[in-house]
Every structure is written in structure tokens, then in C-alpha cells.
C-alpha positions as CSV (number, residue, x, y, z in Angstrom):
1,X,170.9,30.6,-95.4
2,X,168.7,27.8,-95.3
3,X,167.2,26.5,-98.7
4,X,163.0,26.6,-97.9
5,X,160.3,25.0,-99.5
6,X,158.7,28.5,-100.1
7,X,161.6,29.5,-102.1
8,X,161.6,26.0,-104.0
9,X,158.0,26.8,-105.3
10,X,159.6,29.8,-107.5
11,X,160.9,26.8,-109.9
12,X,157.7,24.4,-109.3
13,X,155.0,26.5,-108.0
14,X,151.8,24.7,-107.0
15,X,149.2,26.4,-109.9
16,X,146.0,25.7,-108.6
17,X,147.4,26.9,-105.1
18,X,148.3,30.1,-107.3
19,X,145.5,30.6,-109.0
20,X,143.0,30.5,-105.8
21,X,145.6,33.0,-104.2
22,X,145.6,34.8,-107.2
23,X,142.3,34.8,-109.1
24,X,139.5,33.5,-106.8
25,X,140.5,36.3,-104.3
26,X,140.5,38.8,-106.9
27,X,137.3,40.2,-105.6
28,X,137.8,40.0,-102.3
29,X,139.1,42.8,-99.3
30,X,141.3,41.7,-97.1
31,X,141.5,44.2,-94.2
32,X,142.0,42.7,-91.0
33,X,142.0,39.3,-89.0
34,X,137.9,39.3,-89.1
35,X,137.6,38.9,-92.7
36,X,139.9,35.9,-93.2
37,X,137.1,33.3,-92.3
38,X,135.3,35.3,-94.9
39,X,137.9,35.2,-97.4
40,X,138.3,31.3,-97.1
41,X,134.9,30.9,-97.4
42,X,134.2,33.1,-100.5
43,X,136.9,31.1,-102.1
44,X,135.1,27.5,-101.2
45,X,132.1,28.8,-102.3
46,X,133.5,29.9,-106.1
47,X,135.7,26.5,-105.9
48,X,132.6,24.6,-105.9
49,X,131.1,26.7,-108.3
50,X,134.7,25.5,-110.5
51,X,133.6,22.0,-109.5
52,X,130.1,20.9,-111.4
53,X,130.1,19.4,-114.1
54,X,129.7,22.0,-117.2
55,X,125.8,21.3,-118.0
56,X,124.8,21.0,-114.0
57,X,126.5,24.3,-114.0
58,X,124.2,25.7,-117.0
59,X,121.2,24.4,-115.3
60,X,121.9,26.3,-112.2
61,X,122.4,29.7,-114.3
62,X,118.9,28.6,-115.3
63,X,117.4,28.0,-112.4
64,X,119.2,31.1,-110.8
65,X,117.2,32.9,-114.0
66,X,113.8,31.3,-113.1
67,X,113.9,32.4,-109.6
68,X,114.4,36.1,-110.9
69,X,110.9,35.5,-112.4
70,X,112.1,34.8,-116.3
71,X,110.6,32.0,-118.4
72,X,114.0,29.8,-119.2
73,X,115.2,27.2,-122.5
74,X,118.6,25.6,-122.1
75,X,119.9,25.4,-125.2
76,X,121.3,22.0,-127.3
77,X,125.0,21.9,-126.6
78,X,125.5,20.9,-130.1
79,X,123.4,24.0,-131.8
80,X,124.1,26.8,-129.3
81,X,125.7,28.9,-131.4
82,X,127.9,30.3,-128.2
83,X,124.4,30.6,-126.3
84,X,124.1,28.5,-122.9
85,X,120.6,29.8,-121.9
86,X,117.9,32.2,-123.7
87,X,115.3,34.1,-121.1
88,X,112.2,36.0,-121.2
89,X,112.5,38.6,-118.9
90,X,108.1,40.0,-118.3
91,X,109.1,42.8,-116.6
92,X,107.7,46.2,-118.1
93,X,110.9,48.3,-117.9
94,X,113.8,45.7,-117.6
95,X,112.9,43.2,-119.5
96,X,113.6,41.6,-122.7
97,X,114.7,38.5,-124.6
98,X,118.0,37.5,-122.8
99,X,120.9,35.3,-124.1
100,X,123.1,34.0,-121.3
101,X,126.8,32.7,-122.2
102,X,128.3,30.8,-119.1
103,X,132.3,30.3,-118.4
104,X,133.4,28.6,-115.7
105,X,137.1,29.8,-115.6
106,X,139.8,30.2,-113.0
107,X,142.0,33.0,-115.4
108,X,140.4,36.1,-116.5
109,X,137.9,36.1,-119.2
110,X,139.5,37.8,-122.3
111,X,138.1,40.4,-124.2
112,X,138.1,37.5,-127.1
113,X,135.1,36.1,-125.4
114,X,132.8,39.5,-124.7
115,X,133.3,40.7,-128.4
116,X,132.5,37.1,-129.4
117,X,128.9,37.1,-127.2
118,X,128.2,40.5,-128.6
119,X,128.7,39.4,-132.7
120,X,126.0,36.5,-131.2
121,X,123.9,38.7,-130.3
122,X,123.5,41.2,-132.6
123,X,123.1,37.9,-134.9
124,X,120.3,36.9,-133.0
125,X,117.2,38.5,-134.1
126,X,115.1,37.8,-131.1
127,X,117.6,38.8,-128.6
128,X,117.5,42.5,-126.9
129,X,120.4,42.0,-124.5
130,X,123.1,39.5,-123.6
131,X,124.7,38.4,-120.3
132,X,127.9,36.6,-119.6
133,X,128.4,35.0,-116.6
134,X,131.7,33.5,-114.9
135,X,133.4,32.5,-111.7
136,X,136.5,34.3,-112.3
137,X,136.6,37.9,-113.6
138,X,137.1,40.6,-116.0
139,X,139.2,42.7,-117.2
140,X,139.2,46.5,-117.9
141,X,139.2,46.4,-121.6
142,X,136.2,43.9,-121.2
143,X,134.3,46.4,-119.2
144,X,135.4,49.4,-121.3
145,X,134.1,47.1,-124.5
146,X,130.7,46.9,-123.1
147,X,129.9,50.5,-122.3
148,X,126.8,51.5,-123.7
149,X,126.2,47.8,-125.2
150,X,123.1,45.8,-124.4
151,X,125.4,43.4,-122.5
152,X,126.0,42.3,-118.4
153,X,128.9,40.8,-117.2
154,X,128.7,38.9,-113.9
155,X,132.3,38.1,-112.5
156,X,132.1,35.2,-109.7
157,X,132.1,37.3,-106.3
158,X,128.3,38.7,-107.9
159,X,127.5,35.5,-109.1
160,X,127.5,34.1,-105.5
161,X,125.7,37.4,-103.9
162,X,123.1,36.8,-106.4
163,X,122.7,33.0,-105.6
164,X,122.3,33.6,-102.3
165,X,120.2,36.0,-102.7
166,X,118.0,34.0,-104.4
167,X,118.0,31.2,-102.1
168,X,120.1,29.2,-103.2
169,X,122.3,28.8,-99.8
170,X,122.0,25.1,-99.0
171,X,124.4,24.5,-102.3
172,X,127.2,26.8,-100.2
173,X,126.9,24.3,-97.1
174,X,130.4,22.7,-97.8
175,X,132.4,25.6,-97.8
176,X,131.0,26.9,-94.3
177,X,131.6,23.4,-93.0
178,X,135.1,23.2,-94.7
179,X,135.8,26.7,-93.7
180,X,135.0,26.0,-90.0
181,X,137.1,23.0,-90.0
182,X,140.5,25.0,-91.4
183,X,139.7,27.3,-88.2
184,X,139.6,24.1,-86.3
185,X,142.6,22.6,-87.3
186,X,145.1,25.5,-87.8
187,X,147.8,24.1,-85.8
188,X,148.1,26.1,-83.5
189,X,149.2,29.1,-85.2
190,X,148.6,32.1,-83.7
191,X,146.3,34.7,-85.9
192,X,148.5,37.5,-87.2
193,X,148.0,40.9,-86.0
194,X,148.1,43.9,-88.1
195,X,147.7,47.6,-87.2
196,X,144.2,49.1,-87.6
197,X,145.3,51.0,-90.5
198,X,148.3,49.8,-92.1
199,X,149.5,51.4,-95.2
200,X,147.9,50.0,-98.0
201,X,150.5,50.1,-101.3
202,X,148.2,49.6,-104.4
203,X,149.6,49.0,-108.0
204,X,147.4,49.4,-111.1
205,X,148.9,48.8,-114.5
206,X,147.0,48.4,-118.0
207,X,146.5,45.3,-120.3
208,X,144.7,42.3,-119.8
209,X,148.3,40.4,-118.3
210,X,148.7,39.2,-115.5
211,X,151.9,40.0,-113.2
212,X,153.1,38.7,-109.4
213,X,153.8,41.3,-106.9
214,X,156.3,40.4,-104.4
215,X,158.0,42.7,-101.2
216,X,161.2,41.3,-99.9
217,X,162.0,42.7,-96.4
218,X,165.7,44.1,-96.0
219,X,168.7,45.2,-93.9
220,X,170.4,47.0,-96.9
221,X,170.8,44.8,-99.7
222,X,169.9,41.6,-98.1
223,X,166.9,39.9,-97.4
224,X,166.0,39.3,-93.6
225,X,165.5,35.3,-94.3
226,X,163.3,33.2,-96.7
227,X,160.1,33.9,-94.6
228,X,160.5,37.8,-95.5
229,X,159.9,37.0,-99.1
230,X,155.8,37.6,-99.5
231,X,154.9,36.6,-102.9
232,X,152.2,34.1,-104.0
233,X,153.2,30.9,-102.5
234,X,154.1,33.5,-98.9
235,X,151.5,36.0,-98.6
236,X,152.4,37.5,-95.2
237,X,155.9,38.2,-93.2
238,X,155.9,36.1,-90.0
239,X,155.1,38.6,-87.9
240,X,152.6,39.7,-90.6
241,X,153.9,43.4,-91.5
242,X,153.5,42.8,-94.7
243,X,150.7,41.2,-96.2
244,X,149.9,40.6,-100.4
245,X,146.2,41.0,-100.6
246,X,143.9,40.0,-103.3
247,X,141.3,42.7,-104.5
248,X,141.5,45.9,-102.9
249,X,138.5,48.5,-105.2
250,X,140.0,48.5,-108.6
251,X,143.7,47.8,-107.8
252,X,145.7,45.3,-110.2
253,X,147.4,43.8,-106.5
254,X,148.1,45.2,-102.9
255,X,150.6,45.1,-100.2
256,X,149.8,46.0,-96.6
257,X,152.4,47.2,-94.8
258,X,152.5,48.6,-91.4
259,X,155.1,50.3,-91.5
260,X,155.5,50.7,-87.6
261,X,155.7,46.8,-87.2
262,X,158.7,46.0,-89.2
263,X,161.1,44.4,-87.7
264,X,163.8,46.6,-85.5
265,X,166.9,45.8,-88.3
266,X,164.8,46.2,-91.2
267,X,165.3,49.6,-93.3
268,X,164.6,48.5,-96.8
269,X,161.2,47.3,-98.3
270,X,161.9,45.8,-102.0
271,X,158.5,46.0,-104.9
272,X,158.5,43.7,-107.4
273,X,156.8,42.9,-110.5
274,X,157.1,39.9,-112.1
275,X,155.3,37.8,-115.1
276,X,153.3,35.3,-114.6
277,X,155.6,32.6,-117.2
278,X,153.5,29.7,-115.4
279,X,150.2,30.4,-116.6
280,X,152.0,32.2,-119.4
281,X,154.9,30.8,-121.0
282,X,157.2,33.1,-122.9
283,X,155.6,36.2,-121.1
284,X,157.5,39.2,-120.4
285,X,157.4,42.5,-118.6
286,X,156.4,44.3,-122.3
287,X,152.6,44.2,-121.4
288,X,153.5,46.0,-117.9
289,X,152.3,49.3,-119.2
290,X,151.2,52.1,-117.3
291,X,152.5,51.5,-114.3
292,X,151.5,53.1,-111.0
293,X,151.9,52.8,-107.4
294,X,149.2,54.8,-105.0
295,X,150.3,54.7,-101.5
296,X,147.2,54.8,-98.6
297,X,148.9,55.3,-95.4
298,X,146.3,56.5,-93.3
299,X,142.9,57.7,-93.1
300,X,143.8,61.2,-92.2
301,X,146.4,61.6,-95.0
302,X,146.6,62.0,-98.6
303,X,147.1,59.1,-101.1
304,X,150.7,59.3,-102.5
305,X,150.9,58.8,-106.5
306,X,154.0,57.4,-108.1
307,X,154.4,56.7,-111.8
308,X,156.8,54.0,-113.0
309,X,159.1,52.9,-116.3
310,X,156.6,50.4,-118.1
311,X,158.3,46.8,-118.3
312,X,160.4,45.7,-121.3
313,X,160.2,42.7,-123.3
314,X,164.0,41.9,-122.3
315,X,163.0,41.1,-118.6
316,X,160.8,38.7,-116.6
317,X,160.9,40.5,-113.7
318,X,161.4,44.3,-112.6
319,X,162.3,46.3,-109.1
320,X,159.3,48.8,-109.0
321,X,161.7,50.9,-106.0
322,X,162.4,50.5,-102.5
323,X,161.1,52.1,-99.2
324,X,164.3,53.1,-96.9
325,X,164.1,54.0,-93.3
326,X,166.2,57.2,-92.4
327,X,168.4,57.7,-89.4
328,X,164.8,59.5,-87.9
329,X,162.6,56.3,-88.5
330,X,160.5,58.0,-91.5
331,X,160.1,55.6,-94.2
332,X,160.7,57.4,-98.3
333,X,160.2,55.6,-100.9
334,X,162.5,55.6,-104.2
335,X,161.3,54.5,-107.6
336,X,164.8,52.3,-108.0
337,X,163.8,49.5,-111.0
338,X,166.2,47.5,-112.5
339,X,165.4,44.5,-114.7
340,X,166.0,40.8,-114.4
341,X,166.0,38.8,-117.2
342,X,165.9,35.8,-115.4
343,X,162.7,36.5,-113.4
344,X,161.2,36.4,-110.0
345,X,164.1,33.5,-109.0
346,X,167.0,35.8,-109.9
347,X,165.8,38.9,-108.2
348,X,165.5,36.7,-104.9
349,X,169.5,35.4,-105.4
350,X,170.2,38.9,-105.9
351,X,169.1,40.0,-102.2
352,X,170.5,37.0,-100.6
353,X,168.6,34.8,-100.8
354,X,169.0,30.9,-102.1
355,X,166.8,29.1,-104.3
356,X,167.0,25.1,-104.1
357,X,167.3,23.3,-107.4
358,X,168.1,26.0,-109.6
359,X,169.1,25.6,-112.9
360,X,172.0,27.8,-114.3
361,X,170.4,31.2,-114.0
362,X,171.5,34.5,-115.4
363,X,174.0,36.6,-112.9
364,X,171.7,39.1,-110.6
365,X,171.5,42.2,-111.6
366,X,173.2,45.2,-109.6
367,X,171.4,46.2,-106.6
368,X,171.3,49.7,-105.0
């Protein structure tokens, strides 16, 4: 089998690529063709949002507050005391002295940082309420830790909305014009087509890490060919059956699969899980806790619930189970996990498939 440069990326994987797939999507729904020109412009938009300098960035959050109706103070960068902008909010019923902590981040905010803002402010003896605003997201434990707290959070996806609601749209120009030109020059490629309602497999785990899901398309134990790998750097299957989605409600990741469209010789859909070493060097599959797979196959059927193993610290990477096709073309899925110590790359070598410049890996790990 041929070595690809899909397949090279495991070993050298483009980060910022990643994270755009992986975080700046995170918001985002991904349901069909007529939302991808949608999707590629909601990422521009939060890209240039990454883009300004730090303090232009403040004075927008500023502005954005003035045009909300609230008297505004950037604060000194040397004496903010973890405060970017303070408000006075008139308003009868809502309103309040404000404290307004910006983060212009690609990765999850951490808990760290909300619990951090909230010792500020109950420090502050004029403020009544604080608000922490970002371009990337939160995650649960961040929302859980500000329950019944005076304190917002505003992950990137509402941070757009609310700029454009408030008239700032000429700052988004680029990212239509950049977005309309990726339309232009697609080379050619055909748009995928996808059922109406493919099955939707959602995964939700606990813990603030972050993990790759990746579906590997089979006849038995072996991968159909390097294009039927969808991970990070792959999102879709040629004939785009399956499809890794970012930001589907509250799930941690999502696979579409239409089940129907697989191709004729496939009868085994692999799930993966896999830690994100990259952005996290020396993680493992220990924080994978929790672990649950809902499967949405159709508007006029029930979700399906399975509960996995959580991840151990020994591996990188774990199976979650496998879908099999039976001799009557009904799809069951089996929750099969086995671990691999030497991540993502080794449980690709283990269905088949090669991996170009490899250093001396691990052996796979059995298969069934």
C-alpha cells in the first residue's frame, strides 16, 4: 500500500491546521453540503479575531461594550490586576459595574483562568459581576464552576454573533471574500454528497482533555486504503460516508456515517480515541473518563446509548468498538477496545495500513 502524505502527518501533523479543524470548529454544525461555506467562513471570521494584535483586540471588546450602551475604561496593561476592561452597565435591571477579562486562545480556556477572574472579582470592591471573553471555548467544569456565580463566559462562536449584531460587520469582510475565493478555486473537486440523515455517532467523555477521534473503514481487519482513514488531517472518506464533524450540541466529537453509502466490500467501521500528545506531550488515555457513545440514526428512531472502559494511563490510543455488517446488510455495533501504547500511528499499522518515516514503534496490538 502506498505510503500517503495523510498518513505522514500522524508523525508531523500540521498544528495550526489541527487546531482550526479541531478547536475553531468546535462550535459549529456540520450537517450537510449547504453549511460548509458557512463553516469556512465562521472559522475566517474567529482567525481574524486570533489575528489582532492583543491591545487592538481589547479595544474592540470595548467598543463592542459601548455599543451595548455601557460607559467603558481600558485598563493599564501594567496595573490590571487580570482586568482588560471595567463597564458601567445604566440599565435598571441588568446592570452593574462589569469587569471584562479577554483571552484570545486557540485551546480551551481552563478552569485555572475562570476561578482566577472570580478571586478578581470578589477582590474588587466595585465590581457586581465579571465577564470572560475568548475566541476559543470552554469547558464543562468551567461552566459547572460558574453556576450561580456573578460571572459570563463568552466562547468565540457568541463573540462573533454578538459583534455582528452590533454592527460591527465591515471587520468580517475578509473572511467572506476569502471564503468565496476557496469556492472559487476548489480544483475541481466535486462537493461530497451525504444522505439527508446520516447516522450521527456522538462521543462525550469528562475532563477538560482533549482526545482525536478517528474511524478507519474495513474489509475485516484491514483498512480499505489510506483515504479511508478520517482523522484530523482526513476529515471525510472519499466518497464522503464518513465524515468527523466539529461541534455537534454538547458532544466532545462526531462521526457521520451513512451507513447505506459505504462502500460495497466494506463490513467493518473501526472508533478510535486517541490523545492529543501534540498539543500535549506525555498525555495519555487516563483522563478519558466517562466514556460514552450515543448513536442518532434517524429522525424516527431512538438514540442508542453505549458506555465504554475509561482510558488507562498505559496507552495513547484506544479502539472504542467496531460496527460489522451481517450477511443481511444490518450494521451492530460491538464495544471491542484494545489499547495501544504507541498511539494513533500504531493502531493505523495494525489495520494495514503504512505509515512513512516511522520510527521503531511498538508491535500492534491484536485485532478482532
Amino acid at each position: 500500500m502506498s505510503r500517503s502524505r495523510k498518513l505522514h502527518r500522524l508523525s508531523n501533523p500540521d498544528t495550526a491546521e489541527r487546531r482550526a479543524q479541531r478547536m475553531l470548529f468546535r462550535h459549529l454544525r456540520d450537517d450537510t453540503n449547504a453549511n460548509r461555506g458557512r463553516m469556512a467562513r465562521r472559522v475566517r471570521e474567529l482567525q481574524l479575531l486570533l489575528e489582532m494584535d492583543p491591545i487592538e483586540f481589547e479595544r474592540l471588546i470595548a467598543r463592542l461594550m459601548e455599543s451595548m450602551g455601557m460607559k467603558v475604561e481600558l485598563t493599564a496593561r501594567s496595573k490590571d490586576g487580570g482586568v482588560d476592561v471595567r463597564g458601567i452597565d445604566s440599565d435598571p435591571f441588568r446592570g452593574g459595574n462589569v469587569i471584562v477579562q479577554v483571552k484570545r486562545y486557540r485551546d480551551t480556556v481552563t478552569p485555572s483562568v475562570v476561578r482566577d477572574l472570580y478571586g478578581t472579582l470578589q477582590h474588587d470592591r466595585a465590581a457586581t459581576k465579571a465577564v470572560l471573553v475568548t475566541t476559543s471555548k470552554f469547558g464543562p467544569s468551567s461552566h459547572q464552576f460558574v453556576s450561580g456565580k456573578p460571572i459570563t463566559l463568552i466562547n468565540g462562536s457568541e463573540l462573533v454573533g454578538l459583534l455582528k449584531h452590533h454592527g460591527f460587520h465591515e471587520m468580517f469582510a475578509p473572511a467572506y471574500a476569502s471564503a468565496a475565493a476557496a469556492d472559487e478555486s476548489a480544483d475541481g473537486a466535486p462537493a461530497i454528497e451525504v444522505a439527508a440523515e446520516p447516522s450521527r455517532l456522538l462521543l462525550h467523555w469528562t475532563g477538560e482533555e482533549e482526545y482525536d477521534i478517528a474511524a478507519l473503514v474495513c474489509q475485516g481487519n484491514r483498512a480499505l486504503s489510506d483515504d479511508h482513514l478520517v482523522f484530523y488531517n482526513n476529515t471525510a472518506t472519499p466518497d464522503g460516508s464518513v465524515r468527523l464533524v466539529t461541534g455537534y450540541d454538547d458532544a466532545n466529537a462526531c462521526l457521520m456515517v451513512d451507513f447505506e453509502a459505504l462502500p460495497a466490500e466494506a463490513d467493518r467501521l473501526v472508533v478510535i480515541a486517541a490523545a492529543d500528545t501534540e498539543n500535549h506531550p506525555g498525555a495519555t488515555m487516563a483522563g478519558f473518563a466517562g466514556p460514552a457513545l450515543i448513536l442518532e440514526a434517524g429522525a424516527d428512531q431512538d438514540a442508542a446509548v453505549v458506555h465504554l472502559a475509561d482510558g488507562a494511563e498505559s496507552n495513547i490510543a484506544m479502539r472504542l468498538g467496531r460496527f460489522d455488517r451481517d450477511e443481511a446488510g444490518d450494521w451492530d455495533f460491538t464495544p471491542a477496545l484494545a489499547g495501544y501504547p504507541g498511539g494513533l500511528r500504531q493502531a493505523v499499522v495494525a489495520y494495514g495500513l503504512e505509515v512513512a518515516d516511522t520510527e521503531e514503534a511498538p508491535e500492534p496490538a491484536p485485532v478482532a
